[in-house]
LOTORZA-24210 format. One record per atom (N, C-alpha, C, O): chain; x, y, z; atom name. Coordinates in nm, 2 decimals. Layout:
@unit->A px->X py->Y pz->Z site->CA
...
***
This chain:
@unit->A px->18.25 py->-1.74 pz->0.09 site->N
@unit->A px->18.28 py->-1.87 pz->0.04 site->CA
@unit->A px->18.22 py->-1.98 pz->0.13 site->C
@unit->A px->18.16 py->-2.08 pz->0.10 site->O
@unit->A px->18.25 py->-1.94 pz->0.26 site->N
@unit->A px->18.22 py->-2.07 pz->0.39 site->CA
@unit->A px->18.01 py->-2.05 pz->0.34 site->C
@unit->A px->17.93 py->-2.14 pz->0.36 site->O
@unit->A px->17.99 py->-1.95 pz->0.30 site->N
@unit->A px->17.81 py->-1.89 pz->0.31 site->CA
@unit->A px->17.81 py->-2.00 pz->0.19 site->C
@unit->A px->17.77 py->-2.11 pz->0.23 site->O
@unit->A px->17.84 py->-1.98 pz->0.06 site->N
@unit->A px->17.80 py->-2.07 pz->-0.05 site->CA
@unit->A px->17.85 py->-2.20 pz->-0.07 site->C
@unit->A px->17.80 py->-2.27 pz->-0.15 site->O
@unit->A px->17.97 py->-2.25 pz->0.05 site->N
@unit->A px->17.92 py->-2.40 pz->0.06 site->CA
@unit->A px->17.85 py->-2.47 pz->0.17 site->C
@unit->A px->17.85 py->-2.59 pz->0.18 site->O
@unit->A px->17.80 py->-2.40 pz->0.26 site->N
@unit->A px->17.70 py->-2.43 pz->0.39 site->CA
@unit->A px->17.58 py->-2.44 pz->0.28 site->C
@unit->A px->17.54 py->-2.55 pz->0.26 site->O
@unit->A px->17.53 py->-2.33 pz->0.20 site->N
@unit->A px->17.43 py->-2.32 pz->0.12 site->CA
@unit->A px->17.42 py->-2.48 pz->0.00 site->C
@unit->A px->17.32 py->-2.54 pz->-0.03 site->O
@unit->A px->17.52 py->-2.49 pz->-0.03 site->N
@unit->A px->17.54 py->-2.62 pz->-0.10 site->CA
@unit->A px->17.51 py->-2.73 pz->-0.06 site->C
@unit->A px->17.44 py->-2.82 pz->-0.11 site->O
@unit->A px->17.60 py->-2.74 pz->0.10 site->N
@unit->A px->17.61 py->-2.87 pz->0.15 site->CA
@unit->A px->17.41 py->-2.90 pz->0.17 site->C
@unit->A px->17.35 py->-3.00 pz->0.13 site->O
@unit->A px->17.34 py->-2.78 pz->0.24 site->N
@unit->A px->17.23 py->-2.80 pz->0.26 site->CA
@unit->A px->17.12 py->-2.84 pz->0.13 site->C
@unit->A px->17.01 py->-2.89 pz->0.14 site->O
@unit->A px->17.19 py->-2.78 pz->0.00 site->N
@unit->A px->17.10 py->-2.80 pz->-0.12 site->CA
@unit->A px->17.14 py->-2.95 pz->-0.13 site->C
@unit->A px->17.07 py->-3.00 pz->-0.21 site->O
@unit->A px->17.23 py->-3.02 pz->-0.09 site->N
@unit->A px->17.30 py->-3.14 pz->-0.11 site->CA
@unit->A px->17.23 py->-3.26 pz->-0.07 site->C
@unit->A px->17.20 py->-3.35 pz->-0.14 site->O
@unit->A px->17.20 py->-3.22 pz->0.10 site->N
@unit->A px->17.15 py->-3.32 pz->0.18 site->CA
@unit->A px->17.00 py->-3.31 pz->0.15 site->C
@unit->A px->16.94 py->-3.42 pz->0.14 site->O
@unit->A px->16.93 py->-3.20 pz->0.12 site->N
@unit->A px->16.79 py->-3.19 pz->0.03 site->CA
@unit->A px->16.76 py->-3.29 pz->-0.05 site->C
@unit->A px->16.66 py->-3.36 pz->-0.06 site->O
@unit->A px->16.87 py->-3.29 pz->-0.12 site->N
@unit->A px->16.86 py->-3.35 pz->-0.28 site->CA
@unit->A px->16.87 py->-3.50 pz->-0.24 site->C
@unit->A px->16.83 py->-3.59 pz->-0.31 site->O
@unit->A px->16.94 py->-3.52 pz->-0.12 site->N
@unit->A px->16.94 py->-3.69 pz->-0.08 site->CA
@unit->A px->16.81 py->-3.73 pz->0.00 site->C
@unit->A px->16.78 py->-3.85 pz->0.01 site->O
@unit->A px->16.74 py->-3.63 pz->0.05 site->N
@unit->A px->16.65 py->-3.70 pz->0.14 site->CA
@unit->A px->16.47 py->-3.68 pz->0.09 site->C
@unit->A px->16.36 py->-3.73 pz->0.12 site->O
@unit->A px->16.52 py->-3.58 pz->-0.01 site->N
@unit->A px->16.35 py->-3.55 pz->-0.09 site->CA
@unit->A px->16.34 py->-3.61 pz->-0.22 site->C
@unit->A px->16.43 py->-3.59 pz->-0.30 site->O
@unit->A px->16.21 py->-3.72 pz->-0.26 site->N
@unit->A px->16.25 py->-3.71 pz->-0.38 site->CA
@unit->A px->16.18 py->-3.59 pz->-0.49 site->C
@unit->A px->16.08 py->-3.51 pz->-0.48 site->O
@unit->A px->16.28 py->-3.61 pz->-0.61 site->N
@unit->A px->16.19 py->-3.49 pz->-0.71 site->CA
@unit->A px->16.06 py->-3.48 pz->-0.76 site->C
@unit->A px->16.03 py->-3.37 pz->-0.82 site->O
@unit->A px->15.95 py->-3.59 pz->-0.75 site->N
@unit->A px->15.82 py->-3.62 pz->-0.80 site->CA
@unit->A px->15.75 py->-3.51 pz->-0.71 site->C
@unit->A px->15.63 py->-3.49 pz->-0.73 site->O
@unit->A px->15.82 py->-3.44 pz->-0.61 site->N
@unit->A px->15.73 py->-3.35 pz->-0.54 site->CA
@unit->A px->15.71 py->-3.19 pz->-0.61 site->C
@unit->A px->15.80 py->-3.13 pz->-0.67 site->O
@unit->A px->15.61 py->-3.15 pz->-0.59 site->N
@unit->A px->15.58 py->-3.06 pz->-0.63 site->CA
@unit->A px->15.65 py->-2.91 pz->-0.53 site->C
@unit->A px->15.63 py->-2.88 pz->-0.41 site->O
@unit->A px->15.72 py->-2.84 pz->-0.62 site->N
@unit->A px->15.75 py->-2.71 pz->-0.60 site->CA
@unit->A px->15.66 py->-2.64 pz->-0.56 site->C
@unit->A px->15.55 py->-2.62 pz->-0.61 site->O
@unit->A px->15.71 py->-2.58 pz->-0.42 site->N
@unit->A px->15.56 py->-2.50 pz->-0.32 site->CA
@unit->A px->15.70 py->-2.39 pz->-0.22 site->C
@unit->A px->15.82 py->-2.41 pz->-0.19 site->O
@unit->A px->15.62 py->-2.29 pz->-0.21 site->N
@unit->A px->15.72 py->-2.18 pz->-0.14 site->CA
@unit->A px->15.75 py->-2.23 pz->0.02 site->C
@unit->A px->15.68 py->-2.28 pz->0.11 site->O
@unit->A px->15.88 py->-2.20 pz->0.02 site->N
@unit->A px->15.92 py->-2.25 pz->0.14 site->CA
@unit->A px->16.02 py->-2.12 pz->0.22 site->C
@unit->A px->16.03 py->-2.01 pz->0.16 site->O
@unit->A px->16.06 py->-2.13 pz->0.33 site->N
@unit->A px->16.19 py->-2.05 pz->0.38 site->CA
@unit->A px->16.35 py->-2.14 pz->0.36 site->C
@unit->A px->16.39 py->-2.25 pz->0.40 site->O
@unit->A px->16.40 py->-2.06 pz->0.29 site->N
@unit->A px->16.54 py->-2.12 pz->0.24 site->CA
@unit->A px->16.63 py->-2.04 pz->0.33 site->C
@unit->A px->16.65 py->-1.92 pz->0.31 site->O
@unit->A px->16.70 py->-2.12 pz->0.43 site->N
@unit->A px->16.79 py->-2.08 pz->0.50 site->CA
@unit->A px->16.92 py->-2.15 pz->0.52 site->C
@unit->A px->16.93 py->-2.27 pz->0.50 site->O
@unit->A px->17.03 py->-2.05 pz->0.58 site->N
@unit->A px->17.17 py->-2.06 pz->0.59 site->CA
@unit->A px->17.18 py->-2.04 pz->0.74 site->C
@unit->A px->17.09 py->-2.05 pz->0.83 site->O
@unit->A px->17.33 py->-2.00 pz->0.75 site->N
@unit->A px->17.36 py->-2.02 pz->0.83 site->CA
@unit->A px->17.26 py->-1.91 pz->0.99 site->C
@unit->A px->17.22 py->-1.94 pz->1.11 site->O
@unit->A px->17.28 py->-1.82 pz->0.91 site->N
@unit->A px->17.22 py->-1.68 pz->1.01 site->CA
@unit->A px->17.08 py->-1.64 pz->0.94 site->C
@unit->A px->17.01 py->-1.56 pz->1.00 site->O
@unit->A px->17.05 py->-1.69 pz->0.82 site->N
@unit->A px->16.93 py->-1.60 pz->0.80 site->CA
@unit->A px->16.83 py->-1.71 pz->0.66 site->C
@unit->A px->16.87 py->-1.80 pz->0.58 site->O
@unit->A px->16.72 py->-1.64 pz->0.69 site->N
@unit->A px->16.60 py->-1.75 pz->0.62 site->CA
@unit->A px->16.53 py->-1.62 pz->0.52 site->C
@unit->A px->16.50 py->-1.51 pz->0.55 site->O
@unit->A px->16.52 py->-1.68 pz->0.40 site->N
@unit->A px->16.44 py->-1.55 pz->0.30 site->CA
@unit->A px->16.33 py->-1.69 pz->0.24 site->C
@unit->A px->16.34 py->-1.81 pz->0.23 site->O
@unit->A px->16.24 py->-1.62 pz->0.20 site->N
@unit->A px->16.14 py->-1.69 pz->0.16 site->CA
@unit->A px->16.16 py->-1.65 pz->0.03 site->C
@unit->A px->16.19 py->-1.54 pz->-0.01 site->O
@unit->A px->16.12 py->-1.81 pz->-0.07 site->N
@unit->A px->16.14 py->-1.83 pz->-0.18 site->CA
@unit->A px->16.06 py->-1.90 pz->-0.24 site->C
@unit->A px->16.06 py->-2.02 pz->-0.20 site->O
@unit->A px->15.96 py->-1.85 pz->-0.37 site->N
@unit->A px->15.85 py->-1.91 pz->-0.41 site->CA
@unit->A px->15.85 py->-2.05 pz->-0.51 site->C
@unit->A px->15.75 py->-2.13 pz->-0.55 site->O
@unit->A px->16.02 py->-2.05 pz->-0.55 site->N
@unit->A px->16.03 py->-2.17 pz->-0.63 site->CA
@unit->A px->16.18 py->-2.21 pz->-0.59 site->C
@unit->A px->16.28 py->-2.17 pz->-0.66 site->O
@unit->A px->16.19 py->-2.26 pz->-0.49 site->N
@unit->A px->16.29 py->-2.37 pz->-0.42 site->CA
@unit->A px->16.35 py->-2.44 pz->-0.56 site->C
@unit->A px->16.29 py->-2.45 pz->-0.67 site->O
@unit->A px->16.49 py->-2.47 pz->-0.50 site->N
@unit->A px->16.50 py->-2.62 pz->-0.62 site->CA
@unit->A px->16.43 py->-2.72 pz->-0.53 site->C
@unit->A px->16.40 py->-2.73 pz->-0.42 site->O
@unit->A px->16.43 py->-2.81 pz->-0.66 site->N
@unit->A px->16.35 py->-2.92 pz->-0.64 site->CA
@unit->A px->16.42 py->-3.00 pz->-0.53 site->C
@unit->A px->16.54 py->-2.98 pz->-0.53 site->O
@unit->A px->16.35 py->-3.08 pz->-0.45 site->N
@unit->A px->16.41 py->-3.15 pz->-0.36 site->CA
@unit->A px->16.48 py->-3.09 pz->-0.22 site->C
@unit->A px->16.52 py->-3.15 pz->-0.12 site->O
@unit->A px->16.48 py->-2.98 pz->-0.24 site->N
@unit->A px->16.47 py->-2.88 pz->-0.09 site->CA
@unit->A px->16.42 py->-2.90 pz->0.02 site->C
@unit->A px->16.30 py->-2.89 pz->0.02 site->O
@unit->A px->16.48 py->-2.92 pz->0.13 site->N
@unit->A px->16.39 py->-2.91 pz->0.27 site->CA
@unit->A px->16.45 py->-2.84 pz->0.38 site->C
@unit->A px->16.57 py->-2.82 pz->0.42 site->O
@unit->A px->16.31 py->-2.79 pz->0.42 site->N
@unit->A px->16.33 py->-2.70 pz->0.50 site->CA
@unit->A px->16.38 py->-2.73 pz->0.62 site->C
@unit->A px->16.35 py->-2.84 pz->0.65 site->O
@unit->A px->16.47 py->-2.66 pz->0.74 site->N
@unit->A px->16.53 py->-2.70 pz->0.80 site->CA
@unit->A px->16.41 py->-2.71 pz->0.95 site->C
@unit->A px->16.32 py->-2.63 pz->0.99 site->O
@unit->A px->16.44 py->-2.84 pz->0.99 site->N
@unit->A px->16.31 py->-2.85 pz->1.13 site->CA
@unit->A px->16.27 py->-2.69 pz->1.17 site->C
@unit->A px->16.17 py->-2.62 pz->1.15 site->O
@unit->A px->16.37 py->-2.69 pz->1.23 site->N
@unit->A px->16.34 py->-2.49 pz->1.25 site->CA
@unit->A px->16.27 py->-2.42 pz->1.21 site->C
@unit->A px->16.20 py->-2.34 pz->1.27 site->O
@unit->A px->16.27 py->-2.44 pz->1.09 site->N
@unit->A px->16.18 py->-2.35 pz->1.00 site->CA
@unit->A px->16.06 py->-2.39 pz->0.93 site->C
@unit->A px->15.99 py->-2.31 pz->0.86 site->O
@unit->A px->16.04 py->-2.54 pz->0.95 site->N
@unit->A px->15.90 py->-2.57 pz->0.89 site->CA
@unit->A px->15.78 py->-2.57 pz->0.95 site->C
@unit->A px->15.69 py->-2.63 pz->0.90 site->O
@unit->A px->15.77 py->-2.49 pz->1.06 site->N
@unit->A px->15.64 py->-2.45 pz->1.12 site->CA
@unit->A px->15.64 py->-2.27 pz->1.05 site->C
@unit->A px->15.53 py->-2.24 pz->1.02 site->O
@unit->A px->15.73 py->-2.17 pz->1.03 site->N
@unit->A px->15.71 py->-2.07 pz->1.03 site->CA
@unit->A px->15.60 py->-2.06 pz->0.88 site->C
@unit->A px->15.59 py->-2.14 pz->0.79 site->O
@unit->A px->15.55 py->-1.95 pz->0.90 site->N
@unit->A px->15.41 py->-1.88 pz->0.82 site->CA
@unit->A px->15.49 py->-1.80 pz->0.73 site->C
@unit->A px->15.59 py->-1.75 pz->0.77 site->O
@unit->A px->15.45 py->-1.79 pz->0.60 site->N
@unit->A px->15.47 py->-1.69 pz->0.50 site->CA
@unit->A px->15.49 py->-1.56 pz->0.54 site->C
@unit->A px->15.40 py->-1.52 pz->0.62 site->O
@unit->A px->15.62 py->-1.45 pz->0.49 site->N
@unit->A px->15.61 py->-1.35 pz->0.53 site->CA
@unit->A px->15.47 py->-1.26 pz->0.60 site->C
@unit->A px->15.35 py->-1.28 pz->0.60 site->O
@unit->A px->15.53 py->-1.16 pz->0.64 site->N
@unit->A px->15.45 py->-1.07 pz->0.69 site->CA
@unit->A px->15.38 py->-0.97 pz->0.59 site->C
@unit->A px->15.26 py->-0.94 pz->0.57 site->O
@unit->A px->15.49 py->-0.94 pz->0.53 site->N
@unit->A px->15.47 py->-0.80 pz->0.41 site->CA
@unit->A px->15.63 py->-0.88 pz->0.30 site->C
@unit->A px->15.73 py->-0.94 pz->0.34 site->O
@unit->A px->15.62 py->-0.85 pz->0.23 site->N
@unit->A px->15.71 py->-0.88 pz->0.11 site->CA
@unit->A px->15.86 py->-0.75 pz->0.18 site->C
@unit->A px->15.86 py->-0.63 pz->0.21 site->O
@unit->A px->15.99 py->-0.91 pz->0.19 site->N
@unit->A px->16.08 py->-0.82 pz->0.19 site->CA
@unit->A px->16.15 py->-0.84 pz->0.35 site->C
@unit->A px->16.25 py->-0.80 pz->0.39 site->O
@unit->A px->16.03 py->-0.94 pz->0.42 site->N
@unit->A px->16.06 py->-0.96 pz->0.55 site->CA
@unit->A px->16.14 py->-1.10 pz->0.55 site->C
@unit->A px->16.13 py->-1.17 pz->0.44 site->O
@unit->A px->16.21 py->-1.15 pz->0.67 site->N
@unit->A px->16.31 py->-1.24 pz->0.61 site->CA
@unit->A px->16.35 py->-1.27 pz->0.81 site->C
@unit->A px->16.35 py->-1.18 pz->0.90 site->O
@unit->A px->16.38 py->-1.45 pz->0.84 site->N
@unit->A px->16.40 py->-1.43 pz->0.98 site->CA
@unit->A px->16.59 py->-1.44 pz->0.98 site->C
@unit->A px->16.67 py->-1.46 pz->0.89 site->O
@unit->A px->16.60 py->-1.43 pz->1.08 site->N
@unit->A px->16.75 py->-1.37 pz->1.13 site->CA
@unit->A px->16.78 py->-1.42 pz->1.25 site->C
@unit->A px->16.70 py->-1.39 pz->1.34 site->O
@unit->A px->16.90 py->-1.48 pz->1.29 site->N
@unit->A px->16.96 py->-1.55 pz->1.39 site->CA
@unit->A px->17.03 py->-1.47 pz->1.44 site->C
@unit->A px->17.13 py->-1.44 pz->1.39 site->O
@unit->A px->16.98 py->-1.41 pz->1.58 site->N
@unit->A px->17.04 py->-1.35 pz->1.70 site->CA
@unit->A px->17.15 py->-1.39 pz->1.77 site->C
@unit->A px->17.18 py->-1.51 pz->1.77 site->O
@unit->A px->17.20 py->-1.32 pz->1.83 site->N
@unit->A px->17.38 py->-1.38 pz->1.89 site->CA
@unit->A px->17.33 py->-1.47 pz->1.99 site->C
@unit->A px->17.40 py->-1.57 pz->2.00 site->O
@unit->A px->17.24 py->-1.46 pz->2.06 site->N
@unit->A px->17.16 py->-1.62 pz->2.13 site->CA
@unit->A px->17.18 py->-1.68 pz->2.08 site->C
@unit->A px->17.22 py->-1.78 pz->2.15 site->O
@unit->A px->17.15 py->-1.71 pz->1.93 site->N
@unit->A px->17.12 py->-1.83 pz->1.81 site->CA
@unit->A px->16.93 py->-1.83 pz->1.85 site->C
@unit->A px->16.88 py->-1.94 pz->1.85 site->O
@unit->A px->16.85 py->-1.72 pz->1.89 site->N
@unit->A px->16.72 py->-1.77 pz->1.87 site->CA
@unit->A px->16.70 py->-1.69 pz->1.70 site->C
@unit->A px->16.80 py->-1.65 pz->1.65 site->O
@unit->A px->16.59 py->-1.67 pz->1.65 site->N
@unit->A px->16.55 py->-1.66 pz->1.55 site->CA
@unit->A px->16.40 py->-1.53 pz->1.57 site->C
@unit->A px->16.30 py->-1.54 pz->1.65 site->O
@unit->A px->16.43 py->-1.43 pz->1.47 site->N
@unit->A px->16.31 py->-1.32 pz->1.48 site->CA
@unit->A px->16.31 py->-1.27 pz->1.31 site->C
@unit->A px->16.40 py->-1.23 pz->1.23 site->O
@unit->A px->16.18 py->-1.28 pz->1.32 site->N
@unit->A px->16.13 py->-1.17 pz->1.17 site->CA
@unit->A px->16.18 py->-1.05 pz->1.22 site->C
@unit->A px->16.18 py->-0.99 pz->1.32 site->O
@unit->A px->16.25 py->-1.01 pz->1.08 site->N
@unit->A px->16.26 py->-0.87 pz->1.06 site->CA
@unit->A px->16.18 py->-0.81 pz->0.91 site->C
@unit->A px->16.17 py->-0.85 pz->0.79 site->O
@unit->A px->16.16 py->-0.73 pz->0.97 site->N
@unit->A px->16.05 py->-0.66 pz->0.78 site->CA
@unit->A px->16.11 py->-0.52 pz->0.80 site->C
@unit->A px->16.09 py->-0.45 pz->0.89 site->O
@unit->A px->16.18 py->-0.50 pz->0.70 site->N
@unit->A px->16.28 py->-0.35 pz->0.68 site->CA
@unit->A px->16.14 py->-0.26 pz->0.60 site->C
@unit->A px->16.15 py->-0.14 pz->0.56 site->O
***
């Protein structure tokens, strides 16, 4: 429940700060602990600072993950 409205609040503040004339392009959509790559975002999505330097998966299926540090690592199962 706390996962799907963190996920909201952030689809929320997206929708206030992007406008929609932008074009749909794959991004990393992330929560609280973990980032999956997603080839058609909703519109008006942005990516969190953290995550808009990172590169397109590795291999399909790989996804990054927030360590009990709070740093951040690809994992590819």
């Amino acid at each position: 429940m706390i996962r799907t409205l963190l996920a909201s609040s952030f689809l929320a503040a997206g929708l206030l700060l992007a406008g929609s004339s932008q074009p749909a392009h794959a991004v990393w959509v992330c929560g609280p602990v973990q980032c999956v790559w997603d080839p058609t975002p909703d519109v008006g999505y942005v990516v969190p600072g953290y995550a808009a330097a990172w590169q397109a998966p590795l291999y399909p299926g790989c996804f990054w993950k927030r360590g009990l540090l709070g740093r951040w690592k690809m994992v590819c199962p």
